[in-house]
N, C-alpha and C positions, 0 to 999 in steps of 0.2 A: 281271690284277687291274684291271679296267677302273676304277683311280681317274681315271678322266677325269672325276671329279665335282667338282662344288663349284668350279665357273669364278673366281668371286670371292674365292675364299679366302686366298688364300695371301700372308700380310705380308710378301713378298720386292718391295723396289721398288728404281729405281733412285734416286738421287739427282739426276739429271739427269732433264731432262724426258722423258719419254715419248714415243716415235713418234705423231705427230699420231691415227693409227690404232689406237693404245693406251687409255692411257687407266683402264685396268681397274686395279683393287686389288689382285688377286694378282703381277701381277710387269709388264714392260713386254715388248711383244711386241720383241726387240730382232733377235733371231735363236731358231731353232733348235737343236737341237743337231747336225742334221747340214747345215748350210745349200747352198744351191748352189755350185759347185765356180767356186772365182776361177778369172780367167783366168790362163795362164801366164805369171808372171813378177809376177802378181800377189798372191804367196800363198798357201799353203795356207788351205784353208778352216778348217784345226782350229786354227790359229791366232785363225781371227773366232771361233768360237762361244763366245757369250755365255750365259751362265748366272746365278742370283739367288740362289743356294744362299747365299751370306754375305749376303741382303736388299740386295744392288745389282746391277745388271748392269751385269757384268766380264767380260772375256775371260778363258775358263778359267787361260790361259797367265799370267794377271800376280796371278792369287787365290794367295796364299801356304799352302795348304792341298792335299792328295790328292781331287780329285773327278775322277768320270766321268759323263760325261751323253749318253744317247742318245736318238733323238727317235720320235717317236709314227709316223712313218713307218718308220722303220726297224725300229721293234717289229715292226710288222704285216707287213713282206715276211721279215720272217724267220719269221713264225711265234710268235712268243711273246707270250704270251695272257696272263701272269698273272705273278706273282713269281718261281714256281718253275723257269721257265725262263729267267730273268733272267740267273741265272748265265753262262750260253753267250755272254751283252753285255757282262760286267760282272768285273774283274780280279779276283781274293781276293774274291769274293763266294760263301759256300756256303751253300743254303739243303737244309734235313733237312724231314721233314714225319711225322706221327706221333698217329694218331686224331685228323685231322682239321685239326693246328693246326702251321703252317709257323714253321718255328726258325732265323731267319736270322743269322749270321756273317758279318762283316767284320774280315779280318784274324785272324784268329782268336776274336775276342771277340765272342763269343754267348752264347749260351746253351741248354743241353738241358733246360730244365725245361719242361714244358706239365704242371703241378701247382701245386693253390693258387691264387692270385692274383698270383703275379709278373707285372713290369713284363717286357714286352721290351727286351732288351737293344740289338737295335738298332730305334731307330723309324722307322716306317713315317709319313708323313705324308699324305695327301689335299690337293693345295692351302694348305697350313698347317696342315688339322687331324688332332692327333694320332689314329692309330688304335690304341688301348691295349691290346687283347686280340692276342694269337697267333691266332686264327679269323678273324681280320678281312683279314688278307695276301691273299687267293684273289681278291679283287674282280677283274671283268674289267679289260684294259689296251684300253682301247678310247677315241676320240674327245680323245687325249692330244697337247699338245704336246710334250710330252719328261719323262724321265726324270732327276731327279738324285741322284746316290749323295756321299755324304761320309763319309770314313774319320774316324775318334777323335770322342772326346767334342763333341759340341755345346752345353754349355748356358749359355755366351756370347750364344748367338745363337737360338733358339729357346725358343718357350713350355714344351715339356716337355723334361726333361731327356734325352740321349741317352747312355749311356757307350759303343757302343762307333762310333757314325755313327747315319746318317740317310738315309733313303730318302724321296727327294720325289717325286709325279705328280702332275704339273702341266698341267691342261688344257687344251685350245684355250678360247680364249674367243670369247666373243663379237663377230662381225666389223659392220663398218660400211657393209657391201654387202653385196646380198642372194647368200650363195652357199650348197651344200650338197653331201650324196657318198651315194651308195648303194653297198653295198657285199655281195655274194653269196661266199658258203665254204663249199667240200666240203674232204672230206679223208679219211683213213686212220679204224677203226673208227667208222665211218657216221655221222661228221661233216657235219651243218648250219647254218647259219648265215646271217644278213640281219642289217645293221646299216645306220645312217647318219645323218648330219644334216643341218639347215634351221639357217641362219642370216642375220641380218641387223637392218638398223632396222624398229622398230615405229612408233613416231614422232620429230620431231628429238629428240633425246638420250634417245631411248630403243631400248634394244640386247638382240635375245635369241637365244639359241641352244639348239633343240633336238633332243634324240641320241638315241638308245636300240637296240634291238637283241634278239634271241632266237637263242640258241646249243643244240646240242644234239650230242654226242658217246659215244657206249658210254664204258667207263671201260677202264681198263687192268691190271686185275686180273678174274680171271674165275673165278665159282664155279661147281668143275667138279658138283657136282651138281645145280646151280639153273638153269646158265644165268644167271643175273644178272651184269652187271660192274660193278665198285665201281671209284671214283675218277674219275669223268668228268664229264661238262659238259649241266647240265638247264637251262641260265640263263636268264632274261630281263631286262630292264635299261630303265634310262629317267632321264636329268636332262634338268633344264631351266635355267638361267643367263640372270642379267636381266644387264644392261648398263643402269645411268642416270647421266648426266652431267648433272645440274642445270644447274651454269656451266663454266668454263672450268678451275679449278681444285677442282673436288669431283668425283669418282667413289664411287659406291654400285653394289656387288656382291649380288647374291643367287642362292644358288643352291640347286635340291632332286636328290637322286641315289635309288633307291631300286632295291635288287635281290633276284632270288630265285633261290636255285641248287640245283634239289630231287634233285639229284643224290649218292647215298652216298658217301660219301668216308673217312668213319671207319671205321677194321678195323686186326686184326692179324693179317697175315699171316707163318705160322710161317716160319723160315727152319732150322732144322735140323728133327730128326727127333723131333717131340715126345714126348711120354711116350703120347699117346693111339693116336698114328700105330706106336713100338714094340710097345703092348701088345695091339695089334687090325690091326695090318699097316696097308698103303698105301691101303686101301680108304677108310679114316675121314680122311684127312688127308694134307695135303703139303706139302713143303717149295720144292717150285720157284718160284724167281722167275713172280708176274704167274696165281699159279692159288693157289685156298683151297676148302674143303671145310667145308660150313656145314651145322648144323640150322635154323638161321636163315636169313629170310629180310632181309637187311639195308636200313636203311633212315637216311633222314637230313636234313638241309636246312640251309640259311644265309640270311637275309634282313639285312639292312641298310636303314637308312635314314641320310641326310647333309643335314645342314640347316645352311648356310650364308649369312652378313651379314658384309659389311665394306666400311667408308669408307676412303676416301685424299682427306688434304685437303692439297692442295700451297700451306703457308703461304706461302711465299716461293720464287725457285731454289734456293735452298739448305736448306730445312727442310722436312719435309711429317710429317703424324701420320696413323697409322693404327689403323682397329681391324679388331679380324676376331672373331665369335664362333660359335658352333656348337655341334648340337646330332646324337649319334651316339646311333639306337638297334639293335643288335646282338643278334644270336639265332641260335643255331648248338646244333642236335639230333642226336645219332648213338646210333643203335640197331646195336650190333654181339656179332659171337660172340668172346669172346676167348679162346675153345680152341682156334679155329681149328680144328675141327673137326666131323664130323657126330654126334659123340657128345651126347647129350642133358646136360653138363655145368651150362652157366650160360651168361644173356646180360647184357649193360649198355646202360643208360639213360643218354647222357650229357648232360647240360644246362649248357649255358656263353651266360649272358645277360649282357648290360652297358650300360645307357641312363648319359650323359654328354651334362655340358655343356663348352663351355672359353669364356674371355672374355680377348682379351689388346689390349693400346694400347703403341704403339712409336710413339719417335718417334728421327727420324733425321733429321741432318745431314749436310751438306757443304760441309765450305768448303775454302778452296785449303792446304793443308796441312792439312788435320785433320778427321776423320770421324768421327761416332760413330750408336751406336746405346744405345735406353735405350727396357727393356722393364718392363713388370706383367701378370702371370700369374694366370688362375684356374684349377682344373680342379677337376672335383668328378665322381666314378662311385660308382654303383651298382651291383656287380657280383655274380651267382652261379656255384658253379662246382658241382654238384651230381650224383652217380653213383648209380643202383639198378641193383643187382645183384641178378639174381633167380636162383636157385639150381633147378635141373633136376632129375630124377627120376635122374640119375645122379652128381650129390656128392653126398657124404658129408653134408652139411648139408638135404641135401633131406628137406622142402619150407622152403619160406620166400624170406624174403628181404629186401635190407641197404641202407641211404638210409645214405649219407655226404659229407661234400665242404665244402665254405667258402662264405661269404657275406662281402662288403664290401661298404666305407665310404669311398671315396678323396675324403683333399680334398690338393692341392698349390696350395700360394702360391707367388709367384717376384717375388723385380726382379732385372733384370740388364742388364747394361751390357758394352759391345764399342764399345772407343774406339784410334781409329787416327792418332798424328801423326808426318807426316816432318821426320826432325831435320836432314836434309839434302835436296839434289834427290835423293840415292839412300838413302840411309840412312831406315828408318822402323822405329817401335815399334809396338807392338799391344798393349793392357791389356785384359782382362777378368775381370768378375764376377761372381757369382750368388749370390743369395743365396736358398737355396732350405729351405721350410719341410714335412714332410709329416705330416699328421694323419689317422692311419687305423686304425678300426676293426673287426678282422675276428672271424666266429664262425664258429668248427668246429664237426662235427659229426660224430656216427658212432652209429646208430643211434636212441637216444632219449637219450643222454647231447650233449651242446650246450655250450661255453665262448666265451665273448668275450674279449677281447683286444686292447689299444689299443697303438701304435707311434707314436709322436711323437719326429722327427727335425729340426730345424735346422742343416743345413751353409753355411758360406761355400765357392762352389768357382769359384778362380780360372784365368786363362789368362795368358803372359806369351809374346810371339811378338817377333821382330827380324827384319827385311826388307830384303836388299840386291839392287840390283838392278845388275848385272854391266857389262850394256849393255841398248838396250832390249828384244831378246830372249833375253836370259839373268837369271835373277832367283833369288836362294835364300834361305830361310830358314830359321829354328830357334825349333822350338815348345815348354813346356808347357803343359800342362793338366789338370784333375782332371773326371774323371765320376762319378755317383755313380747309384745304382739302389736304391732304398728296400727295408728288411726286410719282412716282412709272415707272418700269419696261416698256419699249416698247415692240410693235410688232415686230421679228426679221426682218431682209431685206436681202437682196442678196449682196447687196454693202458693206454690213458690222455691226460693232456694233452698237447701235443706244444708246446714252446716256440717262440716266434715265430724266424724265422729272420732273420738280421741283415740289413742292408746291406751292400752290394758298392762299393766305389770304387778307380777307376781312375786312374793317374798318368800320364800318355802324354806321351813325350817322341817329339820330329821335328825332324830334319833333311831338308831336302829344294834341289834343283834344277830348275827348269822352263828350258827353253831350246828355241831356233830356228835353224835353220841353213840356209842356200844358198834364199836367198831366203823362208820358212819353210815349204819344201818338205820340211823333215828337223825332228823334232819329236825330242827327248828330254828328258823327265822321270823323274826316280830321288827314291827317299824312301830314310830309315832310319830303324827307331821302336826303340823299347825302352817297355815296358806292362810295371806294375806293378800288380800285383791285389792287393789286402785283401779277404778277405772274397768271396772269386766263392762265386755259389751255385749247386748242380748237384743235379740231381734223384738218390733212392737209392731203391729200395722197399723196402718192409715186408710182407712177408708177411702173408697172403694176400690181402691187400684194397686196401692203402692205399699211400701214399706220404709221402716225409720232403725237404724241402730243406735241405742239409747247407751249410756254406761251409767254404771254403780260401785259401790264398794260394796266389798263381802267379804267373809271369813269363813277356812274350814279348819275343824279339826278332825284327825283320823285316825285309828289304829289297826294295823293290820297284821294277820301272822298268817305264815303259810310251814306248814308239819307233813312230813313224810315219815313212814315207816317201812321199812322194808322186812316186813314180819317173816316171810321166808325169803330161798332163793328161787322161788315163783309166785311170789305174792304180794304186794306193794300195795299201800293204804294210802291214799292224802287226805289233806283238809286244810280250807284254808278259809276262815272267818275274816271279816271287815265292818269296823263301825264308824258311821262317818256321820259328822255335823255340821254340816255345808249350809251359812245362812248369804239374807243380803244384809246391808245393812242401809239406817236411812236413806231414804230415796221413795218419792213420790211421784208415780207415774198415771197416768190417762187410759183408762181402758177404753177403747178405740171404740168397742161397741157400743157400750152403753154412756160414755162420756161421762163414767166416775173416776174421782182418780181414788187411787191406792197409795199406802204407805207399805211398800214392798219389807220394810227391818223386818226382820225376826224370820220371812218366808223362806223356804228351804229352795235353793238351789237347785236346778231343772239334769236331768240324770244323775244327781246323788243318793240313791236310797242311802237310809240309815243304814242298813243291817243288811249282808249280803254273807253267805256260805256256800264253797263249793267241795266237794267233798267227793272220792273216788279209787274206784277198787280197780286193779289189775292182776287179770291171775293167769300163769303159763301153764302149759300140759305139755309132755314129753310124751306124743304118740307112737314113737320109734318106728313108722313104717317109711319107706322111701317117697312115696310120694303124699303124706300124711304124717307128718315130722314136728309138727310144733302147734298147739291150739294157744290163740291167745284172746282173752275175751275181757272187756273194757264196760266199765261201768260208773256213768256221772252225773252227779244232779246237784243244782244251784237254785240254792233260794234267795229272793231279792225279796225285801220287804218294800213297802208305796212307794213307789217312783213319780215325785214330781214331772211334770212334761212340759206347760206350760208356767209361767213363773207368779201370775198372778193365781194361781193353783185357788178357783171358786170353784168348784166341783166335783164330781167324777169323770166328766170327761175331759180335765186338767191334767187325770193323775191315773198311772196301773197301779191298782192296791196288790199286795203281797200276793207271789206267784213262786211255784217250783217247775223246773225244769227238767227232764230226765231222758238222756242218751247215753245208748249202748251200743259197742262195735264187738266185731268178731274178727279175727281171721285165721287161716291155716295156711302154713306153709309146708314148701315139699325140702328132704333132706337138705339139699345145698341151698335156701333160704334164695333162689330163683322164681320160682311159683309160689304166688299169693292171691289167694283167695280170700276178699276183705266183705263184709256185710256191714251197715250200721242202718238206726233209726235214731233219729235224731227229736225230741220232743215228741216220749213217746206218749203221755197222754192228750195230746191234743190243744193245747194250751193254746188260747186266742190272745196273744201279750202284747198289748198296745206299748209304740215305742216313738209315737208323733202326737203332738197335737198342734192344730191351728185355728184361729176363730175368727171368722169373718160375717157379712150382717146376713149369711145364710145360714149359717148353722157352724159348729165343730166339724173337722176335718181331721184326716190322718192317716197314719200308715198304721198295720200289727208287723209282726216278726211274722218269722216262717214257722206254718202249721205243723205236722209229722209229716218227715217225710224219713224215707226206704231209699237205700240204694244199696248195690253191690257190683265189685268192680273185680276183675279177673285180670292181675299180671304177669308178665315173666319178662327175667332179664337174661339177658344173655353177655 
């Protein structure tokens, strides 16, 4: 998801000055997130890396919170292009995807809804700006300084609210010397690709950087009577990022990103043995992983556009004000069969549009014991979510055909505030607050019958943290915090009005340890959370058309550690285990198919696996030739134990039982670390990993991840 856009955006700064070479609004170039390797005796490098996720840069190790962050280089020799392969980087992170729209989980707390107008549950950001639709996830990951993930509720510290984290992509910016990289990829199912950037001064204090790129890959589902394959990569791409430094103390950001990915990606592929497939045999349809059987010829698209402004005026050393505002217009088309078969049934028109503005001004201090932060929020979307279903010469309902789906109104207000003082030289407190407003209009629809409907919400939702720090590499603390995710507007129905469906808030409790050991060659970080849910919302269907967002209360609790070793100064070990116990609780729900209802207590939670381990090796070689200068070779594999999918989890095709994972990258570089020569496979045994389910009165439906695939990419920079 190449959010490498919007260079300027992102209001994470430090409170300290900036590397002279900085400078920029969205964060200070402090380090990356995987920086050059200390010498020995000098530390481990995971120890330096700096990150802006709490709007300062801090050393991962001393931020009293769960983040991971990996860097733009490191995306790209491994292979991963976009969010959905995120996961393989990133500990407790599962991402599902499902016509079209990627459903990501942290820790358990996500969300399965892609219906309606729901918020994501975990947000996605672009340099600061939020990306509010489920469709929006797939941007390419391309021209990126790094990645950052944050587990639990954010909205202390960020414009829009998060309940259950935050995913930041964070771009290179613009440099102060003229430099640039081109960049050539093949790969597995007749992948191509050319990317690259030109950056540098235009005139004094004026700074620009620009990127773009055209990808092109078959997709990874194949229809066995068309020859077409759906879910793959048509892209082309393009930002541009100003850099201007009036004086000494003002920076002004601007940045434009805009993309097109004409590549199909919405379907549903059957996974059992549908009703069409038993009553006409194997001929009309299939149930195998990565193959569908279509009358249709499928079709589809995404474009985006990102339009980005933001100041940094560094009042004094210890105060600076920033703004950041932005302007996201989004459009995401899928023409799909959803009989998933060659039977002349019915096809869908799916349309999911959303032009948004956001406007926010922070201001942050530092002073020698006490920090704060103190924000005002705008956001304001337009959004449609709109389905035609057009009915075949072989339903029952034929001919004709059915317009349904929601229309919004999003406005969200905020102030909030994140204030930090030590009451001793180890002892410190952490306050936060939010005061968040949300005023939204939504109309359903189903056929020629239309209702509007207004949700207006005002919550106070606080943070209260305590931080001690042990010695200076050993540090713990204990958090809460409350997340909140607004109700909103149904999908119309035929039976009638459908009642808005509530808000969801979240209680998250943590404890956690970060620590360092034998020079900070040995890293160990452990958390333990307990989440209390009111109110989670999860997607139900309605026969035969529509859809219902229902809520529940749930509870999870979790434990997590993530361990590094830096066994030589070419050798690095990690591992990082997670057990988590993600239930619902009372609530009795209608299984749409069979018209039984269910007592959901005690069922486990839809992308929580219990038990998930990722674990991996990196090891350098010192080839000493000039153009064969450095081998480095990466090695990872992540095991997830049964992954609930659907919530009333009757089956196996509810649920993926225990799977492992296993990706490898290579690269070599030449003396001056210019030319890079990157190989990876990704899932290299072949692993068919269901990551959707859906159930309708034709059969289970769904999406897998992505099969093995091969690439290798050939750079140089200059």
């Amino acid at each position: 998801m190449a959010l490498g856009a919007l260079v300027a955006s992102l209001p994470s700064i430090a409170m300290a000055k900036a590397p002279a070479d900085s400078g920029a609004v969205n964060e200070p170039q402090a380090s990356t997130s995987e920086p050059a390797k200390a010498p020995a005796g000098e530390g481990n490098d995971v120890g330096e890396i700096v990150v802006t996720a709490l709007k300062r840069a801090e050393r991962v190790q001393n931020i009293p919170a769960s983040i991971s962050a990996v860097s733009g280089e490191m995306l790209a020799q491994r292979g991963i292009a976009d969010i959905r392969a995120l996961t393989s980087a990133i500990p407790n992170l599962v991402v599902g995807e499902f016509v079209g729209s990627t459903l990501i989980t942290i820790r358990g707390v996500g969300s399965n809804v892609d219906s309606g107008l729901t918020e994501p549950t975990v947000a996605v950001y672009a340099d600061g700006l939020a990306l509010p639709r489920a469709t929006m996830a797939r941007l390419r990951a391309v021209d990126l300084e790094r990645v950052e993930v944050l587990r639990g509720p954010q909205g202390t510290l960020y414009g829009r609210n998060a309940t259950g984290g935050a995913v930041n992509f964070i771009s290179a910016r613009p440099s102060k010397e003229l430099t640039g990289k081109v960049e050539v990829s093949t790969g597995s199912r007749d992948a191509l690709g050319i990317n690259g950037f030109v950056s540098g001064p235009l005139a004094d204090g004026v700074y620009v950087r620009v990127s773009g790129g055209r990808e092109k890959q078959d997709g990874i589902v194949k229809v066995l009577n068309t020859g077409q394959t759906l879910g793959g990569v048509d892209a082309k791409y393009g930002r541009v990022a100003f850099l201007l430094e009036p004086s000494s103390d003002i920076a002004v950001d601007l940045g434009l990103r805009y993309e097109r990915d004409n590549a199909p990606v919405g379907y549903q592929q059957s996974i059992n043995a549908n009703r069409f497939e038993i009553a006409n045999g194997p001929s009309v349809a299939t149930h195998e992983p990565y193959k569908l059987i279509s009358n249709n010829r499928l079709a589809g698209f995404k474009e985006t556009l990102i339009v980005s402004g933001g100041i940094n005026w560094q009042l004094s050393d210890a105060l600076s004000l920033k703004y950041l505002g932005g302007y996201i217009d989004h459009d995401s088309y899928d023409f799909y069969d959803p009989d998933g078969s060659s039977v002349a049934f019915s096809h869908v028109e799916y349309d999911r549009a959303s032009k948004s503005i956001s406007q926010e001004l922070t201001l942050i201090g530092d002073y020698e014991g006490f920090k704060f932060i103190l924000g005002a929020y705008f956001f304001k979307e337009k959004a449609n979510n709109i389905f035609l279903t057009t009915f075949e010469s072989a339903h029952p309902s034929f001919p004709g055909s059915l317009r349904f789906g929601a229309r919004a109104r999003i406005t969200n207000m905020a102030l909030y505030g994140d204030i930090k003082y030590s009451v001793t030289s180890r002892f410190g407190l952490n306050l936060g607050l939010r005061l968040n407003h949300e005023d939204n209009d939504f109309n359903q629809f189903f056929a020629t019958a239309s209702t509007d409907q207004t949700v207006k919400a005002t919550r106070l939702l606080p943070k209260v943290a305590a931080t001690y720090e042990f010695s200076p590499d050993v540090n713990g603390y204990a958090q809460w915090s409350r997340g909140y995710k607004s109700g909103g507007g149904q999908f119309g129905q035929g039976s009638g009005v459908q009642p808005p469906y509530r808000p969801e808030v979240l209680d998250a409790f943590e404890v956690g340890l970060k620590s360092q050991f034998a020079d900070r060659r040995v890293t160990a970080n452990l958390a333990a959370f307990y989440y209390k849910y009111t109110d989670l919302q999860f997607l139900n269907f309605i026969p035969e058309f529509t859809t219902r967002i229902d809520n529940s209360d749930a509870r999870l609790f979790g434990v997590e550690a993530d361990f590094r070793f830096e066994a030589t100064d070419h050798t690095t070990l990690s591992l990082a285990p997670t057990w988590l116990d993600g239930k619902f609780k009372d609530r009795v729900v209608v299984e749409p198919v069979t018209g039984i209802p269910y007592n959901l207590d005690g069922n486990r939670l839809p992308r929580a696996p219990k038990f998930t381990v990722s674990a991996g090796i990196e090891q350098r070689f010192d080839l000493g030739g000039d153009l064969f200068s450095e081998l480095q070779l990466n090695g990872n594999v992540k095991y997830s134990s049964t992954t609930v999918l659907r919530f009333f989890d009757l089956n196996e095709f509810e649920r993926q039982t225990g799977y492992a994972l296993i990706d490898l990258s290579a690269s070599v570089m030449d003396a001056d670390r210019k030319t890079r020569l990157a190989a990876f496979v990704n899932n290299l045994t072949d692993k068919a990993v269901q990551i959707s389910s859906f159930r309708t009165a034709n059969g289970y439906y769904g999406n897998y991840g992505a099969p093995r695939t091969w690439g290798v990419r050939l750079s140089r920079q200059f």
